[in-house]
C-alpha positions in Angstrom: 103.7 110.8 84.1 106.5 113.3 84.1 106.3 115.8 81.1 110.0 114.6 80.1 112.4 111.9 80.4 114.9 113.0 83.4 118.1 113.9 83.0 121.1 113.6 85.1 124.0 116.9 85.1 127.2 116.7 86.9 127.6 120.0 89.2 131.0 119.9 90.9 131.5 116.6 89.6 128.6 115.2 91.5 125.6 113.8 89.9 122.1 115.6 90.2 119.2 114.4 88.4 117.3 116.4 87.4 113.1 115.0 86.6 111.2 118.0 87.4 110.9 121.8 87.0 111.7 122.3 90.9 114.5 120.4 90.4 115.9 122.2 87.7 115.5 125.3 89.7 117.3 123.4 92.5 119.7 122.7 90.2 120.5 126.0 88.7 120.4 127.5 92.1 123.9 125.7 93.0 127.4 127.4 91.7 127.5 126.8 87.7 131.0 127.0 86.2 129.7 130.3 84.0 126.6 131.8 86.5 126.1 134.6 84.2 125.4 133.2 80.8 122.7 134.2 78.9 121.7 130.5 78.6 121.8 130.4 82.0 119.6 132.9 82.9 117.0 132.5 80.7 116.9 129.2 82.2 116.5 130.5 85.5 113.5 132.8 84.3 112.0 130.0 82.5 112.0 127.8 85.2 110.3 130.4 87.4 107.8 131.1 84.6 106.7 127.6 84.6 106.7 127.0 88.6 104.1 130.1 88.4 102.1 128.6 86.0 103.0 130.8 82.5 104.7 128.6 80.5 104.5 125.3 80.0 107.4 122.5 81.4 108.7 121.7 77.8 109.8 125.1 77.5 111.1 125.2 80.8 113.1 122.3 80.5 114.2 122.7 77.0 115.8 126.0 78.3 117.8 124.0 81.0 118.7 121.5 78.9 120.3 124.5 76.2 122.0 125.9 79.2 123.2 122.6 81.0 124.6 121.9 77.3 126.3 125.1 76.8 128.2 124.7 80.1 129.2 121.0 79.7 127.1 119.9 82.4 124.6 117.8 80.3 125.3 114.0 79.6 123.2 111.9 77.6 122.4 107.9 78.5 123.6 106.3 75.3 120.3 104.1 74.3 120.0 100.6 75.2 120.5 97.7 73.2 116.6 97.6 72.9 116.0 100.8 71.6 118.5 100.8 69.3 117.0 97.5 67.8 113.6 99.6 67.4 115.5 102.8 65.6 116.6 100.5 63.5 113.3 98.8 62.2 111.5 102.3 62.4 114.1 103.9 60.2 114.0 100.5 58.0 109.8 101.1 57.7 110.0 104.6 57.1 
């Protein structure tokens, strides 16, 4: 089971999942519309931290989603019908 739910980024209008740590390093290897934000590159150092084994992949990825974010590339599935049924009771119980 993946650490994180995968999410999808649009790079040069062209979707690119993204449901790994190699694949957010794939991902910020291609052109980003701002290459030299700080966001950015701590993404990039994160996800190389993580593919050698010193941090762990919800750092990694939390730092690609910040960056992804920041740049406009990140979109959000709205939830399905289902789940927002079950937010509704859960916020109804709590």
């Amino acid at each position: 089971m993946p650490a994180f739910i995968p999410i999808t980024i649009y790079l040069n209008c062209k979707p690119m999942v993204v449901a790994s740590i190699s694949d957010a390093a794939k991902a910020l290897e291609q052109p980003w519309p701002y290459v030299a934000k700080p966001r950015r590159l701590e993404a990039v150092r994160m996800s190389r931290e993580c593919l050698a084994g010193h941090c762990n992949q919800q750092a990694a990825i939390d730092a690609f989603k910040a960056a992804a974010i920041e740049q406009g590339l990140f979109t959000q599935r709205p939830s399905s019908v289902g789940l927002t049924k079950l937010d509704a009771v859960v916020r109804d119980v709590v």
